[in-house]
C-alpha positions, 0 to 999 in steps of 0.5 A: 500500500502506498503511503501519503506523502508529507513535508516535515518541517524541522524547526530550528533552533530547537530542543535543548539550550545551554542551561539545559544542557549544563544542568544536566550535565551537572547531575551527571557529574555530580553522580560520577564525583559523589556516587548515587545517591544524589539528591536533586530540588525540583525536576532538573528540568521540565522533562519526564524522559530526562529525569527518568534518565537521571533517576536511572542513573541514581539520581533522587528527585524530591521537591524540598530541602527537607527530604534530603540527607544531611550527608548526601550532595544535592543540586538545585534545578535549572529554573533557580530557587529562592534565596532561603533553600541555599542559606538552609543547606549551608546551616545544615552543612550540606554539599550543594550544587547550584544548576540555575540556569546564569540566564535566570542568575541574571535576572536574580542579579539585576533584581537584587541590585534594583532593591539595592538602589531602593526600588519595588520589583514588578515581575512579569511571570507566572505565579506558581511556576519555579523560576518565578518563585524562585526570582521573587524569593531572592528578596524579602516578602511584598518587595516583587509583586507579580503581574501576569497580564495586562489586565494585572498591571492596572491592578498591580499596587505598588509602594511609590509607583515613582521607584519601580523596576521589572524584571522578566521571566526568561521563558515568556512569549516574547510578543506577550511580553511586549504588551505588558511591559508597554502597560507598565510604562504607560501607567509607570512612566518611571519604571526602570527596565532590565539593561537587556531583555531578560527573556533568555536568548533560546526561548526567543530563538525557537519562537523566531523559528516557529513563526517562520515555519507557522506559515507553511504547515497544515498542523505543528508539533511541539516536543516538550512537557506539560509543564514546561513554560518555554514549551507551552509558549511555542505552541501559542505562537505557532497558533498566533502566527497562523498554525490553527493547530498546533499540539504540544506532545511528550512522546511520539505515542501521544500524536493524535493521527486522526486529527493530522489526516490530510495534512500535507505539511506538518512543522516539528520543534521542541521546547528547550528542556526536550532531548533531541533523541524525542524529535527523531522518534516524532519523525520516524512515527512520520516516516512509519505512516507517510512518505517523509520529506523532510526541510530545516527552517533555520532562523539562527545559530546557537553557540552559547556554552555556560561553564560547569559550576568549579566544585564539579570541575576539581578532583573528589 
């Protein structure tokens, strides 16, 4: 029987981002300098089949400090965690490893210093998600107030709306974020911005290679987690650019066939915390239904590297 034939469109940049990358190769590291176990706060990153790789390997994932030894090393995930969780283990004398990502570093950096200067912090993010509270936590209580939305901002009280400054989740929809921070300086004409846009350079990349395959494609497949924000976010910008449908799946399993019947072009990424190996099992269940043409929409090159953390880099 003859198969269909379909023109995949790989996007590119996609998939994992350095801070991905480095943070699980800390887990790794961290393993073969310490032995398993190692205990690890919150998933590394947001990717079932990369923490099941790692629990594998001997990797233990708990959600807070307090489920840990006091003799066993752990390492903080890549989304960063609030400045309580470090001051804990160091009162506890615990072995840890920080994988936040230095892109979310910097944010925490920048909030610090804007705090420093006297200023109330307004944080575009999304309550609930670990990188936000982990932002918010570097700095007392009622010192970051959040806003997710336009609508927020008129909402949002501030101290003194004269001495303002905003940072930015890293893993927002770039064109969402546009629109409420021009909401801010409407209402906060003296609001201070970050020195260079805090939405990490990955998450803007892999929108810009969605939005140029958007166009050409009867459906889109995004290879990421349920809980991944800079996932989530391709999805929506592939639907905004034009792509009515347009899926978030795990796992090749998970591609509901019915719904791509007729579809002649069909565009594939993946979010930043999802493993390559992922999109090649999505192409070969393609290549197992339809005659596979496959094309690479580039829109940028990748070459940023972030150094492992230095108590990984010396001998045990």
């Amino acid at each position: 029987m003859q198969t269909p034939p379909l023109t995949l469109y790989l996007a590119a940049p996609r998939g994992f981002c350095a801070g991905v990358d480095r943070a699980i190769k800390i887990v790794e590291q961290a393993l073969e300098k310490w032995g398993a176990p190692v205990y690890v706060r919150h998933e590394i990153v947001h990717n079932r089949y990369v923490v099941d790789g790692l629990r594998a390997k001997g990797a233990i994932f708990v959600e807070e400090l307090d489920e840990c030894p006091g003799d066993r090393p752990v390492v903080f995930s890549a989304h960063g965690v609030p400045k309580s969780v470090p001051a804990e283990a160091a009162a506890r004398q615990m072995l840890y490893v920080d994988a936040t990502c230095p892109l979310v570093s910097k944010v925490h950096i920048e909030a610090e210093r804007h705090a420093e200067a006297g200023l109330q912090i307004i944080m575009i993010g999304h309550a609930g998600h670990p990188e936000t509270i982990g932002t918010m936590g570097q700095l007392p209580e009622g010192e970051v107030l959040l806003v997710q939305t336009v609508a927020d901002v008129a909402e949002v009280a501030p101290r003194d709306p004269e001495r303002l400054a905003f940072v930015t989740q890293t893993t927002l929809s770039v064109d969402d974020t546009v629109d409420i921070v021009a909401a801010l300086r409407a209402r906060f004409p003296a609001i201070i911005g970050p020195h260079k846009e805090d939405i990490c350079y990955a998450t803007t990349n892999r929108q810009e290679a969605v939005k140029a395959v958007a166009p050409k494609v009867d459906a889109l497949l995004v290879v990421g987690a349920p809980n991944s924000s800079n996932s989530k976010r391709l999805v929506d910008v592939a639907r905004r650019a034009g792509c009515t449908y347009s899926q978030l799946v795990e796992r090749a399993d998970q591609i509901d066939w019915r719904a791509l019947e007729g579809a002649r072009a069909v565009g594939i990424t993946a979010g930043a915390s999802a493993p390559e190996v992922l999109v090649n099992e999505v192409v070969d269940a393609f290549r197992a239904r339809y005659d596979v043409t496959l094309e690479g929409v580039e829109t940028a090159t990748e070459q940023v590297e972030f150094k492992i953390p230095r108590v990984l880099r010396e001998p045990a």
